[in-house]
Structure formats: C-alpha cells, structure tokens
C-alpha positions as CSV (number, residue, x, y, z in Angstrom):
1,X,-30.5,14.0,13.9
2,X,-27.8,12.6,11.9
3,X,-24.2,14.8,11.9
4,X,-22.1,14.8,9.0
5,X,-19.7,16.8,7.1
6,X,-22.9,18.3,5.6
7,X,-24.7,20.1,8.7
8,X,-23.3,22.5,10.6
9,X,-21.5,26.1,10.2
10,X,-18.3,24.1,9.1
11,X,-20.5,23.3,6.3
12,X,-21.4,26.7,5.6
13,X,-17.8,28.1,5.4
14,X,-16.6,25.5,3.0
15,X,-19.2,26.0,0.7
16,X,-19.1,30.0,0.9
17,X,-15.4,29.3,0.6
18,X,-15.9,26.8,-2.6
19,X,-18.3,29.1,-4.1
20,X,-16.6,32.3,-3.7
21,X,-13.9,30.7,-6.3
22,X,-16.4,30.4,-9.4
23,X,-16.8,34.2,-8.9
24,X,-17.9,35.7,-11.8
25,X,-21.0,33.2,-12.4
26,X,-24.2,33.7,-14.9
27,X,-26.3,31.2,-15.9
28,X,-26.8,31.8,-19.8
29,X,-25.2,31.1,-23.2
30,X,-23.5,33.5,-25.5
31,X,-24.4,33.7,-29.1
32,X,-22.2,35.4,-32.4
33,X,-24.0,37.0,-34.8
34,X,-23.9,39.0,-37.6
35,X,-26.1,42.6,-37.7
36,X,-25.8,45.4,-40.1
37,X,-25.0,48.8,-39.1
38,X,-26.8,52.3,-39.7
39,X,-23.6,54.1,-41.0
40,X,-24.8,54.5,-45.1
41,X,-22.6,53.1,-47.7
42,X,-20.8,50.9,-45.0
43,X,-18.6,48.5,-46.8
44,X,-18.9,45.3,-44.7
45,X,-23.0,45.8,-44.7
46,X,-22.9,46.7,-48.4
47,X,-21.1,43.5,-49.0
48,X,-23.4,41.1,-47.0
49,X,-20.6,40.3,-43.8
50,X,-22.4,43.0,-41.7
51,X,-20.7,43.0,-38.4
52,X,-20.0,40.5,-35.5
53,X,-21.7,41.4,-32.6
54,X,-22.2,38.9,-29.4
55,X,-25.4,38.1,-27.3
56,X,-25.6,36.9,-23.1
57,X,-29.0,35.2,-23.7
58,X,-31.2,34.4,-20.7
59,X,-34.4,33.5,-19.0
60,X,-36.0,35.9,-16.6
61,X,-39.4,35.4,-15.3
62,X,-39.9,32.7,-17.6
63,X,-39.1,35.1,-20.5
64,X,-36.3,34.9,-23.2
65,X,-34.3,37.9,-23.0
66,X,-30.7,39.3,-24.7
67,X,-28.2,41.7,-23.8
68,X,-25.0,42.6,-26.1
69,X,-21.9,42.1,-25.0
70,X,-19.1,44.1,-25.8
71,X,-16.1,42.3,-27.4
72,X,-13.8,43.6,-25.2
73,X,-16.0,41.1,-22.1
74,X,-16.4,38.0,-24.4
75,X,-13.9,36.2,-22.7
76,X,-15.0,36.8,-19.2
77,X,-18.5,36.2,-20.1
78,X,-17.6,32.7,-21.2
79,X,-16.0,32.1,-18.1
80,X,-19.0,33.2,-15.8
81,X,-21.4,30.8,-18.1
82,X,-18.8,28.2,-17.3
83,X,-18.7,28.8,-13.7
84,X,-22.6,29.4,-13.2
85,X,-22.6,25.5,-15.0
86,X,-20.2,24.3,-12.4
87,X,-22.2,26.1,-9.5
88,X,-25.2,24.9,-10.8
89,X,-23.5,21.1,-10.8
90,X,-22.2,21.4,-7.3
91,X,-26.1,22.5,-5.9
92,X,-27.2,19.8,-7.1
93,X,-24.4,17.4,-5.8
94,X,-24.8,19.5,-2.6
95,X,-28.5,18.8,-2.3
96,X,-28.2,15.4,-2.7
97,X,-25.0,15.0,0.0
98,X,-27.3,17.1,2.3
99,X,-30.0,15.1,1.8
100,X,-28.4,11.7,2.3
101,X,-27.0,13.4,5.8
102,X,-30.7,14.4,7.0
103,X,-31.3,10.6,7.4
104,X,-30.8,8.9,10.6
105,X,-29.5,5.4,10.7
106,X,-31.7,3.8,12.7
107,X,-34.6,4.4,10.3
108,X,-35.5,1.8,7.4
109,X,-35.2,3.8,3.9
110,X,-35.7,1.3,1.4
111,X,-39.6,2.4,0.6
112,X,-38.4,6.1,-0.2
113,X,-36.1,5.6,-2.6
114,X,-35.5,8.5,-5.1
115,X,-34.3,8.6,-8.5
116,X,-31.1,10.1,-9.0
C-alpha cells in the first residue's frame, strides 16, 4: 500500500496534536432573544424589551434541541461553534488527503473519479 504523510502513527499524533488546539469545540449556533420574566410588575417586561437571554441550538438524534446559555459563557460558546466549524473543515480535508494516500500508483484511477 501506498505511504504518505497520511498513514501511519505519525499521522495520528499530528492530528491528536492539531486537534487538541480547537479545544472547546461544539457543533451548533447561538441565538439572542428576548423572553419575558415571571417577576409581576417587571419594568422591562411591562414595557415590551423583556430580557435578553441566549440559546446553543443543536441537532441530536435528528431532533432540534436548545439549551440557555448563561451570559457570563457567551463568549466561549462562540468560540467552541467556531472551533467545532474548523474541526469539522479539517475532517473533511483530512478525509480527502487520506483518501488520495490509500491509492497506489501503479493503478489507473481515471474511471473513479469523485466529485470534490
């Protein structure tokens, strides 16, 4: 079989290595929005700003779900979303890398061609 810089246990540290950096990750978005309270005679609900409140939405087991997020872990949250988009980026530039190394060269690929 073919040996690149994509088989092997060197492989394997480098990703584990790349990887470990985009630590937190979540794969999500993160939504603003505005809920009234239960506190009677609130003035912000009274008035119609209600209160800002954010939301990690997600998909799990091919279901929509939310979970609140407290303010003080906005900012962290948006960096997970960012890093689980990276992550999710690199896989796929991974797969194809890893792909492209399974091939031998002796072997005539032009009938298999794959969009990318």
């Amino acid at each position: 079989m073919h040996t690149s810089a994509h088989s092997g246990d060197g492989a394997k540290t480098r990703w584990a290595r790349e990887v470990a950096r985009l630590w937190p990750v979540a794969k999500g978005s993160l939504s603003e929005v505005r809920k009234p309270c239960t506190r009677p005679n609130c003035p912000a609900c009274r008035d119609g700003r209600r209160h800002r409140v954010f939301l990690f939405c997600y998909r799990e087991e091919g279901r929509s779900r939310c979970a609140y997020v407290p303010a003080g872990a906005v900012v962290q949250v948006r960096q997970a979303i960012a890093n689980g988009r990276e992550l999710e980026r690199r896989l796929v530039a991974e797969g194809r890398a890893w792909i492209a190394a399974q091939r031998r060269p002796d072997q005539d690929h032009s009938h298999a061609r794959v969009k990318p």
